[in-house]
C-alpha positions in Angstrom: 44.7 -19.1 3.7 46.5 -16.0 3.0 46.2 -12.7 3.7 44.7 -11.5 0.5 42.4 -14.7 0.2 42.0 -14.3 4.3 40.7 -10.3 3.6 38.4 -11.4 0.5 36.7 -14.1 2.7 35.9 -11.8 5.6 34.9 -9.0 2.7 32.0 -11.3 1.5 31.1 -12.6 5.1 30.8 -9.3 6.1 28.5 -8.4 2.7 26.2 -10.9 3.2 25.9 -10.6 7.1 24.8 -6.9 6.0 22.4 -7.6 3.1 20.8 -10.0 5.9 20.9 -7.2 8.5 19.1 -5.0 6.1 16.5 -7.7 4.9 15.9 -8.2 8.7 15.3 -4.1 9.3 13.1 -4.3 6.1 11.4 -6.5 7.8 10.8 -4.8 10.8 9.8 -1.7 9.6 6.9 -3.5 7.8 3.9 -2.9 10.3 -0.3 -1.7 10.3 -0.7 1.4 11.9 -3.1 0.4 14.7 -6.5 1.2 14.7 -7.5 4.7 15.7 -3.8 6.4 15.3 -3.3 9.3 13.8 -1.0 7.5 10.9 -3.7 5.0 10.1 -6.3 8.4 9.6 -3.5 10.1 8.0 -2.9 7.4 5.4 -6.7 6.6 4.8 -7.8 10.6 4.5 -5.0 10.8 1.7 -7.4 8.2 0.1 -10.4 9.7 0.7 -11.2 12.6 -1.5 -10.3 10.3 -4.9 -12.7 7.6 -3.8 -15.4 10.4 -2.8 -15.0 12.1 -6.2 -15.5 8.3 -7.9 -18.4 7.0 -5.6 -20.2 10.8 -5.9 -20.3 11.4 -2.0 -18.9 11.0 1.5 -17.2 7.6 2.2 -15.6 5.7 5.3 -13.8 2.8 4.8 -13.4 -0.7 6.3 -9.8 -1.7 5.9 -8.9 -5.1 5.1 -5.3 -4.7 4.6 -3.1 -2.1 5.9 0.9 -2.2 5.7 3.4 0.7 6.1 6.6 1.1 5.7 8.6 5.0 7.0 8.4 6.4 3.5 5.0 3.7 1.8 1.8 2.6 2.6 -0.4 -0.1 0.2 -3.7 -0.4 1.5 -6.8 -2.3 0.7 -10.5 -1.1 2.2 -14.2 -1.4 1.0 -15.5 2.1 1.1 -19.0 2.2 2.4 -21.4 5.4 3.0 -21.0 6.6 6.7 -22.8 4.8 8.8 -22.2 1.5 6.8 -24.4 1.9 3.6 -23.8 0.1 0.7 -22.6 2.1 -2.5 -24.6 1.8 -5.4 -22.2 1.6 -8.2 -25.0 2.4 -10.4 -25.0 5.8 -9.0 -21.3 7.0 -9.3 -18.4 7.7 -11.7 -18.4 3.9 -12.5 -22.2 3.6 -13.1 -21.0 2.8 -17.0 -18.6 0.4 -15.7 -20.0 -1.3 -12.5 -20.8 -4.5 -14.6 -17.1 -5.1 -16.1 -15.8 -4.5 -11.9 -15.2 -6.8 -9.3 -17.1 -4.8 -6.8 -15.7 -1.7 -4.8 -12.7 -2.8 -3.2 -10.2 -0.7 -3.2 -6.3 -0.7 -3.3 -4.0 1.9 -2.9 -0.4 3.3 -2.7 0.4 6.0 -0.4 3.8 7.9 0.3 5.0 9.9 3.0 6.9 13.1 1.5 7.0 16.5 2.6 5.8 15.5 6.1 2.2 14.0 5.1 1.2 11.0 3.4 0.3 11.2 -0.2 -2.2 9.3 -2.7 0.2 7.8 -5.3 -2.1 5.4 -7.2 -5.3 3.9 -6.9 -7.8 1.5 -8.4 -11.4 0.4 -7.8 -12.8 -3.2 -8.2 -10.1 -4.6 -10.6 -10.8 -8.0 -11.6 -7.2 -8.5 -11.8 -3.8 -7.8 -9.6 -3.9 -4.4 -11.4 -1.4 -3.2 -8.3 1.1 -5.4 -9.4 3.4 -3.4 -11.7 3.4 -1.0 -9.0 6.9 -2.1 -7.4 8.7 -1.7 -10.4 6.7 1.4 -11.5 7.3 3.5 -8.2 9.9 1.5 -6.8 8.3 0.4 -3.6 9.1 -3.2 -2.2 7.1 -6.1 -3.7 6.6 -7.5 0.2 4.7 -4.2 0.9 2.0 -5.2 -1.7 2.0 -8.4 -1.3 3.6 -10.1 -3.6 6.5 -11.4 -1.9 
């Protein structure tokens, strides 16, 4: 080899040795806040005055999916009344709507900017993916929603 070929080589070992240390960082930086800290409250109270304006009252949620990045967080929780009543669709915002709707489920985007986390987008018993344009629409990573 020669010097010139000898410098290219070690250019593009070197390239792809980072894009693999940077996949690998991705990937550890892809967690779920554990139960009862103050991130995973954080992230579900940005939720929580949407979904209580839609389901016309007070709300908890049951999370089935949580995953956070630093700077995103996509979530997926069935809101319930506190104490774990059902919501009668009937008698909320989608009351009009509740027989076109895949239930209540709900799935959400969440980003951490100017030192609190932030509703982005949201969406209520789809009876589609209707979360997956978001990557390309707010430029979060596909393998936070799922879809890697």
């Amino acid at each position: 080899m020669t010097a010139l070929s000898t410098r290219s080589f070690f250019s593009v070992v070197l390239t792809v040795a980072s894009l693999g240390l940077a996949t690998t960082g991705f990937a550890q930086t892809l967690r779920e806040p554990a139960k009862g800290s103050s991130e995973r409250a954080a992230i579900l109270d940005a939720l929580r005055p949407a979904v209580e304006a839609e389901m016309r009252g007070s709300v908890e949620f049951v999370v089935t999916t949580m995953r956070a990045t630093p700077n995103w967080a996509f979530v997926q929780v069935e809101p319930q009344r506190p104490g774990g009543g059902a919501i009668d669709l009937s008698k909320t915002g989608f009351r009009d709507d509740a027989d076109m709707m895949d239930g209540s489920t709900v799935f959400a985007l969440v980003s951490f900017q100017g030192g609190r986390w932030n509703l982005v987008d949201h969406v209520v018993g789809p009876t589609d993916v209707a979360y997956a344009g978001w990557s390309e629409r707010y430029g979060v990573p596909a393998r936070l929603l799922g879809l890697e």
